[in-house]
N, C-alpha and C positions, 0 to 999 in steps of 0.2 A: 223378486229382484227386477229393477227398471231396466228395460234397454235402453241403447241409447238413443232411439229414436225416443223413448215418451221422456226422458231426459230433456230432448233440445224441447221440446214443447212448452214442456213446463218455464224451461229457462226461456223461450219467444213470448209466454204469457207473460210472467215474470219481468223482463224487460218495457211491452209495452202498457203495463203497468205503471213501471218507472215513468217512462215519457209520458205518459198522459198524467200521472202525478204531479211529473216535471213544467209541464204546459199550464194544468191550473196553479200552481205556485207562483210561475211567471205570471199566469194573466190577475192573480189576486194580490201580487204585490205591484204590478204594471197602474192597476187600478184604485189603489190604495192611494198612490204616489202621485195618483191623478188626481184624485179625491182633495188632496192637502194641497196640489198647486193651482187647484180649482177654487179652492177656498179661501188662499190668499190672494188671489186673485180678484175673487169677486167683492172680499175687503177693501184691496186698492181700488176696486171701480166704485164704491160706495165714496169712500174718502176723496176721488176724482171728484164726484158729480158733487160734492159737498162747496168745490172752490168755485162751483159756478154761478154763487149769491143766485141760485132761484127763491123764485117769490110764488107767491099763490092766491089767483085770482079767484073770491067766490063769486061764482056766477047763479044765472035762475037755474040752473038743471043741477049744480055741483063745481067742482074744484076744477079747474085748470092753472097748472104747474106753466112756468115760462119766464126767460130770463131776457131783462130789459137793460139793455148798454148802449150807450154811443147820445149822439144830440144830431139833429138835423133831421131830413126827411126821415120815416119811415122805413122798413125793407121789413115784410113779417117773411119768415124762413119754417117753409112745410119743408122737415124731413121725414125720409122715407121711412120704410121695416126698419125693425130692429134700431129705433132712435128713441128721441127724445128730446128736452132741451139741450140738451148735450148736444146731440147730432145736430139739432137746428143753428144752437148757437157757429161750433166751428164750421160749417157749411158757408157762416157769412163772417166769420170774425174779420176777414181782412178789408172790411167795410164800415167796420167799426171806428173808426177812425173820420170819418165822414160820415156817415148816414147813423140814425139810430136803428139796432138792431132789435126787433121782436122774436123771440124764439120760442114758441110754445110747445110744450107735450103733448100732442095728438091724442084725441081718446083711448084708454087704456093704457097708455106708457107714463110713466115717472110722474105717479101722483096726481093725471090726469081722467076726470071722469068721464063717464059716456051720456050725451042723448041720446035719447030713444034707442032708435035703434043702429046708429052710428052711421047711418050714412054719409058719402061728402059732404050731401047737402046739409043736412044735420053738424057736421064739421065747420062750413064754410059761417053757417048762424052764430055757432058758437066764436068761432074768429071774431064775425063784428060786434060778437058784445064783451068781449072783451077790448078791442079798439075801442068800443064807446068806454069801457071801464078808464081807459088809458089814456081817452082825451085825445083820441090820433083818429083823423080825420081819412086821408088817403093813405095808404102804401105801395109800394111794389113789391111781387109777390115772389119766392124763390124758393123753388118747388125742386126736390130730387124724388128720383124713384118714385115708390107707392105713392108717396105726397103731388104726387103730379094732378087725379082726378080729382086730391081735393082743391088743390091753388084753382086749376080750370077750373072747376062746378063755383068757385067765389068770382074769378071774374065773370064769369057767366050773370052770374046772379046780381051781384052788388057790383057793377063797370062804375057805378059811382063815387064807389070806394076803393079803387082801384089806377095805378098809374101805369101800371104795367106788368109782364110776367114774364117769368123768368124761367126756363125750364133744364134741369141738368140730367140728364139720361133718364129720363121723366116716362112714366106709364103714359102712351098717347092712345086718340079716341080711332077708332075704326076706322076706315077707310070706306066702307058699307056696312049695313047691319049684317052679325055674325050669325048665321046657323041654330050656330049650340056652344057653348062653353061649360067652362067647369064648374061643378058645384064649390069647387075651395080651389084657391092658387097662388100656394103659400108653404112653409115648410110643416112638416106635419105634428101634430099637439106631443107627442110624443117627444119632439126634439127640440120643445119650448120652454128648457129649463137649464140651469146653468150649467151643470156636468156635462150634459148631453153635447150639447153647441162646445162647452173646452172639449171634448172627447174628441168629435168631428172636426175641429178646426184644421189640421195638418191637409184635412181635404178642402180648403176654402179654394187654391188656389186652381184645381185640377176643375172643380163644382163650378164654382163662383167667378173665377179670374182673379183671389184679390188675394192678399198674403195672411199665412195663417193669423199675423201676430193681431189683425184685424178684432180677431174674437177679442183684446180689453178695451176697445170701443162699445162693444156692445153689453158685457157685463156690465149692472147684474140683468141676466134675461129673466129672472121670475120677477123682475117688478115692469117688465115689459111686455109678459106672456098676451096679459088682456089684450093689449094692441095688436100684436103678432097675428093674433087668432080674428081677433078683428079684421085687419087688412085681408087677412088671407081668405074669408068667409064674406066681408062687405064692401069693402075700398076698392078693394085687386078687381073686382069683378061689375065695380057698376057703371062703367061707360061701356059694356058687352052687354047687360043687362037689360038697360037705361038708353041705350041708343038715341033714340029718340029726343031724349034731353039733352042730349049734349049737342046743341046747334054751333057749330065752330065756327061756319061761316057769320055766324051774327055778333061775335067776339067784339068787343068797341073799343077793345086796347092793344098796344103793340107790345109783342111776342119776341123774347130769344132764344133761340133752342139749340141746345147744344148735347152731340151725340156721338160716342166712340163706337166703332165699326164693330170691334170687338168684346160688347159688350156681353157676357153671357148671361145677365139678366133681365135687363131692358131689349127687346131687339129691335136691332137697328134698321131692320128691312121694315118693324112696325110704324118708325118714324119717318122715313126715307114714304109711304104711302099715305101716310096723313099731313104729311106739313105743309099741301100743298090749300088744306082745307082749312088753316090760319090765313085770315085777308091779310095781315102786315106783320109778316115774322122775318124773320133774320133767322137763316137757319145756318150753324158752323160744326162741320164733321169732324172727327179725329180718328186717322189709322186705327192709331192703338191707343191703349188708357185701362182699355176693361169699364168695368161699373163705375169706377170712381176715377176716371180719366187722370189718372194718372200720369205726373210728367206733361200737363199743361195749365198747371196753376197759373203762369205769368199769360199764357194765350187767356186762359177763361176771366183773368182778373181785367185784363185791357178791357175784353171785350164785355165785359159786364160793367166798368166802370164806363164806358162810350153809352150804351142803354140807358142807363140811370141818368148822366149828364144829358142826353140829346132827347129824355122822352117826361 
């Protein structure tokens, strides 16, 4: 016969039983439900990216994906991680209207292939042969985030091809050569797939600054993984690397740079220490914004439409 002490035991096993039953039910129908709004999801971003009439340039190494709009001068648009022509294009569309817009897929993202071994420089080559494919002579360059070391390493390289550049909370060059850096400086291989990135997103804005609903710009991530992995392994890291090549002082075009305090991925203390190594920058701060400066579309549009006109 039980007492009733081995009674309540059995019934405290018994219970947490129940709840740990109860927890994976929730967490396998939590992730199910993910599963399917992951999926339609990354549907509508295929259907997105479908309205943005990209073309496809064959070059000597491979394909580069990139969407050509507008008439007038030039403006080619390096966007950052997690893009594509997508990102490049809306980064410049309210440009579109006046200038023509180049917007190319960076190695490894949306249908874009890799030289070698993907460096800027390797990037910036590839830019001018696709400019030669396209018959555009000069442009001005508008570089966010990661796409920052590749726009610098083109003016650097081709100033002849080159009218200007444009920088929006842009990866900047040292300030002195660095020590030691990272082997990778990017988010990790693991989290470069489309569930993973919808899963995390509720935390974009605690991580990142930016708001969750962010993540259906960036789906689909697995037709962007290449680049991801790329930046975060070659781009992210080669003006710490490369020092040495990146001569700032010798730049032969005029620079605007623009950079929100509160950045949490670009940092601002990084820019605030190098801009003084740009001979003819314009450099314009914003409180707040976060990564995608936020709440100063009409400040950044003046002031990028002033650049363009005066340079």
């Amino acid at each position: 016969m039980r007492t009733g002490k081995s009674v309540r035991k059995v019934w405290y096993k018994h219970m947490w039983v129940y709840i740990a039953g109860g927890i994976l039910l929730f967490l396998a129908t939590y992730l199910i439900i993910q599963g399917i709004r992951c999926s339609a999801a990354v549907e509508a971003g295929r259907e997105r990216l479908s309205t943005y009439g990209a073309k496809t340039a064959t070059l000597s190494y491979g394909n580069m994906s990139y969407v050509d709009k507008g008439e007038g001068e030039a403006i080619l648009s390096v966007h950052g991680i997690f893009g594509g022509f997508d990102q490049a294009y809306d980064t410049c569309k309210d440009f579109s209207s006046d200038y023509r817009i180049i917007a190319p897929s960076r190695f490894g993202y949306l249908g874009s292939d890799v030289l070698g071994d993907g460096t800027p420089a390797e990037q910036a080559t590839a830019y001018v042969e696709l400019l030669d494919e396209l018959g555009i002579d000069k442009v001005y360059l508008l570089a966010t985030s990661a796409g920052g070391s590749v726009a610098i390493r083109f003016a650097l390289d081709y100033p002849e091809r080159t009218n200007g550049l444009i920088l929006y909370c842009s990866a900047m060059p040292y300030k002195e050569k660095p020590k030691s850096f990272p082997e990778y400086a990017g988010p990790p291989t693991f989290l470069c797939n489309d569930f993973a990135m919808f899963l995390i997103s509720p935390l974009f804005e605690p991580i990142m600054g930016m708001e969750s609903s962010t993540i259906y710009s960036m789906l689909p991530v697995s037709d962007r993984k290449k680049g991801i992995i790329l930046d975060a392994s070659v781009t992210n890291l080669d003006m710490a690397k490369n020092f040495d090549n990146y001569s700032i002082e010798s730049l032969q075009v005029p620079t605007l740079v623009f950079h929100a305090k509160d950045d949490k991925l670009a940092n601002y203390e990084d820019t605030i220490n190098a801009i003084n190594r740009f001979p003819n920058c314009t450099f314009i701060p914003f409180e707040t914004g976060g990564h995608l400066m936020t709440g100063h579309s009409e400040e950044i549009k003046k002031a990028v439409s002033e650049f363009l006109l005066n340079n």
